[in-house]
C-alpha positions as CSV (number, residue, x, y, z in Angstrom):
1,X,0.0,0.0,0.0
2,X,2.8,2.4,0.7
3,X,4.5,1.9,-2.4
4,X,1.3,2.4,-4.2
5,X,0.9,5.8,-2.4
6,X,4.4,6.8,-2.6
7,X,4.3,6.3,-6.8
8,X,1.0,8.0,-6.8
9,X,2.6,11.1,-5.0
10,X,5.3,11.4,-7.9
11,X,3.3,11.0,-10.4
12,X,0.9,14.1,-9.1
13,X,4.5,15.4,-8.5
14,X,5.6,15.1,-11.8
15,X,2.4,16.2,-14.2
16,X,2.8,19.5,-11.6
17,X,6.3,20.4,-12.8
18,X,4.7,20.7,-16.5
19,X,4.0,23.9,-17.8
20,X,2.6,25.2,-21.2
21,X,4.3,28.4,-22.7
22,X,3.2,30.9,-24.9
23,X,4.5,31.3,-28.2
24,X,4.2,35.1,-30.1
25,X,4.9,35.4,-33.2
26,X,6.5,38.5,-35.0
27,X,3.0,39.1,-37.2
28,X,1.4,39.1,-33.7
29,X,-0.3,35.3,-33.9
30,X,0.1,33.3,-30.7
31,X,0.0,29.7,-29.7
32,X,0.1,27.6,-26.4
33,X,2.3,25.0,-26.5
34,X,2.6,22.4,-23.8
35,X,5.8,22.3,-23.2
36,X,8.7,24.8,-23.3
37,X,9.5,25.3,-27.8
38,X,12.8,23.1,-28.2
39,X,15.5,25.0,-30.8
40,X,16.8,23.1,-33.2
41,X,20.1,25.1,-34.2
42,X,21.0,23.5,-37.0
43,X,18.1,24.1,-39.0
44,X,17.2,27.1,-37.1
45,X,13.3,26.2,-36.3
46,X,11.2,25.7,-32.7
47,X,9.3,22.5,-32.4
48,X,6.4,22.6,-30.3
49,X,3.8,21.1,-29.4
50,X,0.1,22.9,-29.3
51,X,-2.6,22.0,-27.1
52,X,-4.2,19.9,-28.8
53,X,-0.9,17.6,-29.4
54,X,-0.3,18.5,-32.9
55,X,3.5,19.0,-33.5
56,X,4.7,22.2,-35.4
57,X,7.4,23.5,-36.5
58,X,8.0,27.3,-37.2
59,X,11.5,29.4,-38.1
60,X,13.2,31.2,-35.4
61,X,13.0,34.6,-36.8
62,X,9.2,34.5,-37.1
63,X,9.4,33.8,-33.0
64,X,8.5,37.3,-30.9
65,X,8.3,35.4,-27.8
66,X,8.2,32.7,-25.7
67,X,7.2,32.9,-22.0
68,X,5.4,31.0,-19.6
69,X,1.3,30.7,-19.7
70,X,-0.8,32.5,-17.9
71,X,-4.3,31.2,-17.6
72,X,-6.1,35.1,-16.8
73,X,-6.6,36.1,-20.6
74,X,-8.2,33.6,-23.5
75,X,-5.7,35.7,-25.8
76,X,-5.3,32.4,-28.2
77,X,-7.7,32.9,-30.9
78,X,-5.6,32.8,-33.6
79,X,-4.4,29.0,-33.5
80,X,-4.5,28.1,-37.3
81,X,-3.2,24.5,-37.9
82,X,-2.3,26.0,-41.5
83,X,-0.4,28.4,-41.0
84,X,2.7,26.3,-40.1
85,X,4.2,22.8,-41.6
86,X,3.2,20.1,-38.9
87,X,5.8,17.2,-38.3
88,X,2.5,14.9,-39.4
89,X,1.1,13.8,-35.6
């Protein structure tokens, strides 16, 4: 029973250490992505992740901003899964 308890306790642990980010572009778009953007230098892109798990993949120079989400404004209207190639998930 302990064991059960202790595993349970990390795994609450561990989904709380997750945060989603919010990713502004420079034409003033924005997007939630679950996880903090990953850089890929050599082919100078982010890769995120949106919200609803579809995987994207957008240049560096069209990136404003990336900071952490705040959940006090619904400021993310403007999610178009066409504006950006999608890594096919």
């Amino acid at each position: 029973m302990k064991k059960l308890i202790t595993i349970g306790f990390a795994a609450v642990l561990f989904v709380g250490c997750k945060s989603s980010y919010d990713v502004t572009l420079n034409n003033g778009s924005q997007y939630t992505s679950v996880s903090k953007p990953k850089l890929d230098p050599d082919r100078g892109v982010y890769i995120f992740k949106n919200m609803s798990g579809k995987s994207y993949t957008v240049p560096e120079t069209r990136v404003r901003t990336i900071e952490p989400h705040t959940k006090r404004d619904p400021k993310f209207r403007n999610q178009s899964d066409s504006e950006f190639k999608s890594s096919g998930r």
